[in-house]
N, C-alpha and C positions, 0 to 999 in steps of 0.2 A: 420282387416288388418292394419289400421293406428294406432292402437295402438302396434301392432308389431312393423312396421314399426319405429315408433316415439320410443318404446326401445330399437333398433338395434341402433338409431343413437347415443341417450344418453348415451350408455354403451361404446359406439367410443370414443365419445368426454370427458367421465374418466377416459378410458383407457388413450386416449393421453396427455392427463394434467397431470399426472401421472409422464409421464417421465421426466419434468420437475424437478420433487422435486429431480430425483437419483441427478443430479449433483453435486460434490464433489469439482471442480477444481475451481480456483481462476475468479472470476468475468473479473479481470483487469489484462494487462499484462504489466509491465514496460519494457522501454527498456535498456538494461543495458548499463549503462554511469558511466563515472566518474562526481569527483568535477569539471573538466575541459570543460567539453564537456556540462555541466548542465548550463556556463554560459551563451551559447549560442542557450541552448533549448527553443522553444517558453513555452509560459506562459499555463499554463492547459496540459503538456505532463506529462505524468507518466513516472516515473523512478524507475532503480532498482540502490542501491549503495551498495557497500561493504566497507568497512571501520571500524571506533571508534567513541565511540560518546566522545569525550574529555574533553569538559567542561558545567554548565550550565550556564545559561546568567541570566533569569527571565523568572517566568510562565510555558509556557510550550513549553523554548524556548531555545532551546543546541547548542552546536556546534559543527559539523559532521566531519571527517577528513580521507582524504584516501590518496595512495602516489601522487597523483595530486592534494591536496590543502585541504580548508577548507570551506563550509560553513554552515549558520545556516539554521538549521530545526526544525519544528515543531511538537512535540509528545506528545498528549493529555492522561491523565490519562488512558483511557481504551485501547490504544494503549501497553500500560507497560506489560497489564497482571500481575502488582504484582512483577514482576520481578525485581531483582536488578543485575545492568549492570554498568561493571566499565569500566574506560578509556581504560583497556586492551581487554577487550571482546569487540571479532572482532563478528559484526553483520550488516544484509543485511536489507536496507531498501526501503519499494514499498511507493512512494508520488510521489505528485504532483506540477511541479516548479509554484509557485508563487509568486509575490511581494505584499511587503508591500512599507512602509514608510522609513523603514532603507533597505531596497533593496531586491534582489531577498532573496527565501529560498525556502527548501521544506517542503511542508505540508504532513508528515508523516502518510497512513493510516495502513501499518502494518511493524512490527519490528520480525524480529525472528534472534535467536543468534544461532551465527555459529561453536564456542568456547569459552571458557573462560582461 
């Protein structure tokens, strides 16, 4: 009887783990701000922007532009996907406000383009 038991329970508890894995949707959710409202978001909020990514600076360090202003952010190689993205391609980006040394910026975890 305990070994029944003891397999009813185990087959619960992979059943329920299980459903775990469907999830499909985005871990994080930004909240969607401008260049404007970013300068006065606390440090570690995720955001969502809309905008151009307009120039690069060094490394893996651009400068973002939407019709409230400018600033830089940070988009690491695996971020790209490969992708080649010009000043005109309007794309949304999900980071998180952080400072450095040369001032605030965001640290870019994902980029998807909205048009070209």
């Amino acid at each position: 009887m305990k070994k029944v038991v003891l397999g009813v329970v185990v087959g619960v508890l992979l059943t329920a783990s299980g459903a775990h894995a469907q999830f499909t949707g985005p871990s994080v959710a930004g909240h969607v701000s401008t260049v404007e409202e970013v300068q006065d978001a606390r440090l570690g909020r995720y955001v969502t922007l809309t905008g151009n990514i307009v120039a690069h600076q060094r490394g893996d360090f651009y400068i973002f532009r939407d019709t409230t202003g400018e600033i830089r952010v940070e988009i690491e190689r695996p971020v790209w996907s490969g992708r080649s993205i010009g000043p005109e391609t309007r794309v949304r980006l999900l980071g998180e406000v952080d400072t450095g040394l040369v001032g605030r910026y965001i640290w870019v975890k994902s980029l998807d383009v909205l048009d070209k």
